[in-house]
C-alpha positions as CSV (number, residue, x, y, z in Angstrom):
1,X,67.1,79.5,103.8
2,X,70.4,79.5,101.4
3,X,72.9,77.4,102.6
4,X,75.9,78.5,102.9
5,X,78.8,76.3,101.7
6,X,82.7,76.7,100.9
7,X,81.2,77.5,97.1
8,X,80.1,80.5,98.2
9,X,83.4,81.5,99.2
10,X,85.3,80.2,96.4
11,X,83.6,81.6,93.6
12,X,83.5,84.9,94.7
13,X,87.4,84.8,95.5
14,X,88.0,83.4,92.0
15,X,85.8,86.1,90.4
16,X,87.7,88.4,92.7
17,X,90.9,87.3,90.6
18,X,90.1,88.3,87.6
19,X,88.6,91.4,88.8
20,X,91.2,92.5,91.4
21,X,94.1,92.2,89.0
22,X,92.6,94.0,86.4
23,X,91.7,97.1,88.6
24,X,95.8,96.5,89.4
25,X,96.8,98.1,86.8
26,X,93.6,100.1,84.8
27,X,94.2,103.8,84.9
28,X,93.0,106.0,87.1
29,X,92.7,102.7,89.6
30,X,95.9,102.0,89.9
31,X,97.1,105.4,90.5
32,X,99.3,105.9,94.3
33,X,97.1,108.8,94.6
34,X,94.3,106.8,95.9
35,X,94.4,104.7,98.8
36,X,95.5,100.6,98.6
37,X,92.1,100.7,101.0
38,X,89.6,102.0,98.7
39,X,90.8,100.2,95.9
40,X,90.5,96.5,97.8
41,X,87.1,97.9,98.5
42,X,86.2,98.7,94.8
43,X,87.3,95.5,93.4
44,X,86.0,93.4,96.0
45,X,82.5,94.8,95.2
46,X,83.0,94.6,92.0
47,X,83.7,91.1,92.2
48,X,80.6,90.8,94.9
49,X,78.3,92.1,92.2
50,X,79.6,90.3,89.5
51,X,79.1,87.1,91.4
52,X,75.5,86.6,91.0
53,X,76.0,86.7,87.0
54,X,78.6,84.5,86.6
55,X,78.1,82.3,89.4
56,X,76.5,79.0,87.3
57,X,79.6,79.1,84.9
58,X,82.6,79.2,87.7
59,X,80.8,77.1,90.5
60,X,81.6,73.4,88.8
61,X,85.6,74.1,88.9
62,X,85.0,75.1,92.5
63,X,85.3,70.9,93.2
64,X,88.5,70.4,92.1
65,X,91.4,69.3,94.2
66,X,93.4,71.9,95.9
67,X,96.1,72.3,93.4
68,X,94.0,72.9,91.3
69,X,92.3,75.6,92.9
70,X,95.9,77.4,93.0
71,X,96.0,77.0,89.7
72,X,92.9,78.5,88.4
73,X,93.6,81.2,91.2
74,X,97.3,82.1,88.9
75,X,95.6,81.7,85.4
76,X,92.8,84.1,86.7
77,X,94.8,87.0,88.0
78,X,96.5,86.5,84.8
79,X,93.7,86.5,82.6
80,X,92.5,89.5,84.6
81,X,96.5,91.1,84.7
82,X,96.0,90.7,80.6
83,X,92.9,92.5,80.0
84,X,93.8,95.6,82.5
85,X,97.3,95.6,80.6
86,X,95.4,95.7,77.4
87,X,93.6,99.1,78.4
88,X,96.8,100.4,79.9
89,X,98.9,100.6,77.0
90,X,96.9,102.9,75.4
91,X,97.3,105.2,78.0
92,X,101.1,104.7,78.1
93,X,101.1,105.4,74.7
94,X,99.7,108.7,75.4
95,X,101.9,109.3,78.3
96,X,104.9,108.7,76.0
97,X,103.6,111.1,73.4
98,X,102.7,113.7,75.4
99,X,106.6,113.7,77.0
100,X,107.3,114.1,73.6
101,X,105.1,116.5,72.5
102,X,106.5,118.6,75.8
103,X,110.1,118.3,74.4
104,X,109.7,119.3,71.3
105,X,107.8,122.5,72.6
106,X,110.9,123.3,74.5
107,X,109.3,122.1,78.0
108,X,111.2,119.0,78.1
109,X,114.3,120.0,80.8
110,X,111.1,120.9,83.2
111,X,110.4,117.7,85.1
112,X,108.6,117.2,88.1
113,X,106.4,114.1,89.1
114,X,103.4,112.9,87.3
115,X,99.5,113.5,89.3
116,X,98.4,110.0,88.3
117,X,101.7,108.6,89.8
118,X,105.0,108.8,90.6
119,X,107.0,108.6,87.6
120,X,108.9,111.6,86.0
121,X,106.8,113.5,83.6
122,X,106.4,117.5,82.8
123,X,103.7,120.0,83.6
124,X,103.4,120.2,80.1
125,X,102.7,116.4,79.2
126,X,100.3,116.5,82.5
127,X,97.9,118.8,80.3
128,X,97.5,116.2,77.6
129,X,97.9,112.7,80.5
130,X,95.5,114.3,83.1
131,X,92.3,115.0,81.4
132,X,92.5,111.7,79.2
133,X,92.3,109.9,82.9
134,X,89.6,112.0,83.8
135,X,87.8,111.5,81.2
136,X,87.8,107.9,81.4
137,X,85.7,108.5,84.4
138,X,83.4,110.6,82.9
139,X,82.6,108.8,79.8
140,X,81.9,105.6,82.0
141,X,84.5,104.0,80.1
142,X,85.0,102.3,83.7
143,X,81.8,101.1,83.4
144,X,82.2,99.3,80.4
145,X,85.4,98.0,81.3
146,X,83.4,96.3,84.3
147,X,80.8,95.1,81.6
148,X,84.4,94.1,79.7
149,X,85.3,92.0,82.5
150,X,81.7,90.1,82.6
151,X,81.8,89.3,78.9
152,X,85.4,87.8,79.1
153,X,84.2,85.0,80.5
154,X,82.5,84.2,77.6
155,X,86.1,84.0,75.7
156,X,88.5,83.5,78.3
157,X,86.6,80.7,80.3
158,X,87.6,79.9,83.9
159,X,90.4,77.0,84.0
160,X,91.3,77.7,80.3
161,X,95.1,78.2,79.9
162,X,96.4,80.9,78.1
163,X,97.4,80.5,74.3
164,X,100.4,82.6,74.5
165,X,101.5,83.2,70.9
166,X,97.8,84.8,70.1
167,X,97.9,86.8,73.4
168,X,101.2,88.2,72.7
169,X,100.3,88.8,69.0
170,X,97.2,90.6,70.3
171,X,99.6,92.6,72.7
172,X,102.1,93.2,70.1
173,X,99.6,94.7,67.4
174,X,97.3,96.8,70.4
175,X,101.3,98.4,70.9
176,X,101.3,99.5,67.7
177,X,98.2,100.6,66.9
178,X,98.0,103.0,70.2
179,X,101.8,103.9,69.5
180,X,100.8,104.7,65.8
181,X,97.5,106.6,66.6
182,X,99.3,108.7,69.9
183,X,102.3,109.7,67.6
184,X,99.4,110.9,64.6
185,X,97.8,113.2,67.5
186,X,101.1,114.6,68.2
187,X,102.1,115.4,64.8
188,X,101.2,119.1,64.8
189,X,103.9,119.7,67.6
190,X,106.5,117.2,65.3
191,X,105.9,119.9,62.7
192,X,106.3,123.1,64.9
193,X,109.4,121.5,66.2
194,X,111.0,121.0,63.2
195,X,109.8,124.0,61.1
196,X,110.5,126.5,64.1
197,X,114.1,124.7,64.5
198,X,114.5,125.1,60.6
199,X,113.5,128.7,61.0
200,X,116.0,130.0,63.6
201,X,118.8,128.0,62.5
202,X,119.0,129.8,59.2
203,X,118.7,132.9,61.4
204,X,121.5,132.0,62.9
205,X,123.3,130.9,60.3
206,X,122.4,134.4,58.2
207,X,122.8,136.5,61.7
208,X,126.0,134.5,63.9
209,X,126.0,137.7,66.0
210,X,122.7,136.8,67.9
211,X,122.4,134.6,69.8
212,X,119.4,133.1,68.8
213,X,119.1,129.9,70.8
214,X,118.7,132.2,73.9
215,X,116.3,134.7,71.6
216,X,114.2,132.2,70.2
217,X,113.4,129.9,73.5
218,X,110.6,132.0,75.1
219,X,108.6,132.2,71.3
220,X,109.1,128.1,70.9
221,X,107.5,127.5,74.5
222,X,104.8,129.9,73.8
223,X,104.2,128.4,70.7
224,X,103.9,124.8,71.8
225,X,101.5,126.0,74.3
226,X,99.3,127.7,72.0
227,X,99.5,125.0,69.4
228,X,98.3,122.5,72.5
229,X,95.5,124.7,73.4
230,X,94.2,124.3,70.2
231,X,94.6,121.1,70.1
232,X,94.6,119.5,73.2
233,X,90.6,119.1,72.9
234,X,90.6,117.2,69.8
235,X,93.5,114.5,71.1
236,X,91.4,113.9,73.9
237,X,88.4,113.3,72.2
238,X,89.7,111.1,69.6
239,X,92.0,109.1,72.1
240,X,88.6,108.6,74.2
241,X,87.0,107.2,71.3
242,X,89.7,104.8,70.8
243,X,89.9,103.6,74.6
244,X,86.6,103.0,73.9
245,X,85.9,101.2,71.2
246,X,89.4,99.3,72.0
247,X,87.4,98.0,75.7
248,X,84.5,97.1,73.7
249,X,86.2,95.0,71.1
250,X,88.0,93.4,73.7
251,X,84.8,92.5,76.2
252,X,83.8,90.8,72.6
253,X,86.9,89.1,71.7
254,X,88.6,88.3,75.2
């Protein structure tokens, strides 16, 4: 018979920490669309699961006094706050390209809410932000942020305080890189925008008797939109790799 003692609470709450604040803010999991319910639920059997593999390493700091139990309760959703934050920026990256990319198509004075959540976006930048969530799904890429989350114990041990100039280095140069790469995917509509712009002001500036702002608006939104159709499927694909291989190197390197 297993006997059942306040560790058995305790370690699964800590685990829950980490794990809880990590689903906080991941995309797709943190969206208002889905209930505050069902995403309690998720993490708590995450964490539930998760138990039985990490239980050895988190049990010993389960004896401390109680302030130290608050303790490693704040450093955990922290560590856990850290690693979900680290995922999310890529896809604010992408959020903040594809408002861009919308503008300089001419769809940028069309605002309406965003599906994932509540913020103001475009129907246009929803083409490029929507599918990148859904595929996160259906690459498994939540899977391996839950095999992420197992292997960070092995680099961010329980109890261990955070070494905040490498953890904001790390978060300054994952800013970057996501920044760099999402404004690289964009550059197509950069170059449409300024060449079309180019285009119609000489025609302006050869015809003043047109009024080509008005003339030339419907042909630079149908443009942008043919220009993402051909390439909205190879942003996506390339921005998925990255996610990717950016949640493996991170399960390795905490």
């Amino acid at each position: 018979m297993i006997e059942f003692t306040h560790e058995s609470l305790l370690v699964p709450l800590i685990i829950f920490c980490r794990v809880g604040a990590c689903f906080m803010v991941l995309p797709g999991f943190s969206s208002d669309r889905i209930p505050v319910q069902l995403r309690l639920f998720v993490a708590i059997a995450i964490a539930l699961a998760l138990t039985p593999l990490l239980y050895d390493g988190v049990r010993p700091l389960t004896d401390g006094p109680a302030d130290a139990l608050i303790g490693l309760i704040v450093t955990e959703s922290l560590a856990g706050f850290f690693l979900g934050f680290m995922v999310r920026i890529f896809f604010l990256a992408l959020e903040f390209a594809a408002i861009g990319m919308a503008n300089f198509a001419g769809y940028g004075s069309a605002f309406s809410h965003a599906i994932e959540g509540n913020d103001p976006s475009t129907p246009y930048s929803a083409f490029v932000t929507t599918p990148a969530v859904v595929l996160f799904f259906i690459m498994n890429l939540h899977v391996t942020v839950i095999r992420m989350l197992e292997n960070s114990y092995q680099v961010l041990k329980v109890g261990s305080q955070f070494a905040v100039p490498p953890d904001l280095s790390m978060i300054v140069t994952t800013f970057g890189e996501a920044f760099k790469l999402t404004l690289q995917l964009s550059a197509a509509l950069v170059v449409y925008s300024i060449m079309v712009n180019l285009a119609f002001g000489f025609l302006n500036k050869m015809i003043p008797q047109i009024p080509s702002y008005f003339v030339s608006t419907p042909f630079v939104v149908l443009g942008g939109l043919i220009i993402l159709l051909q390439i909205d499927a190879s942003i996506l694909q390339i921005f998925s790799s990255l996610v990717a291989h950016a949640i493996a190197t991170l399960g390795q390197h905490g």
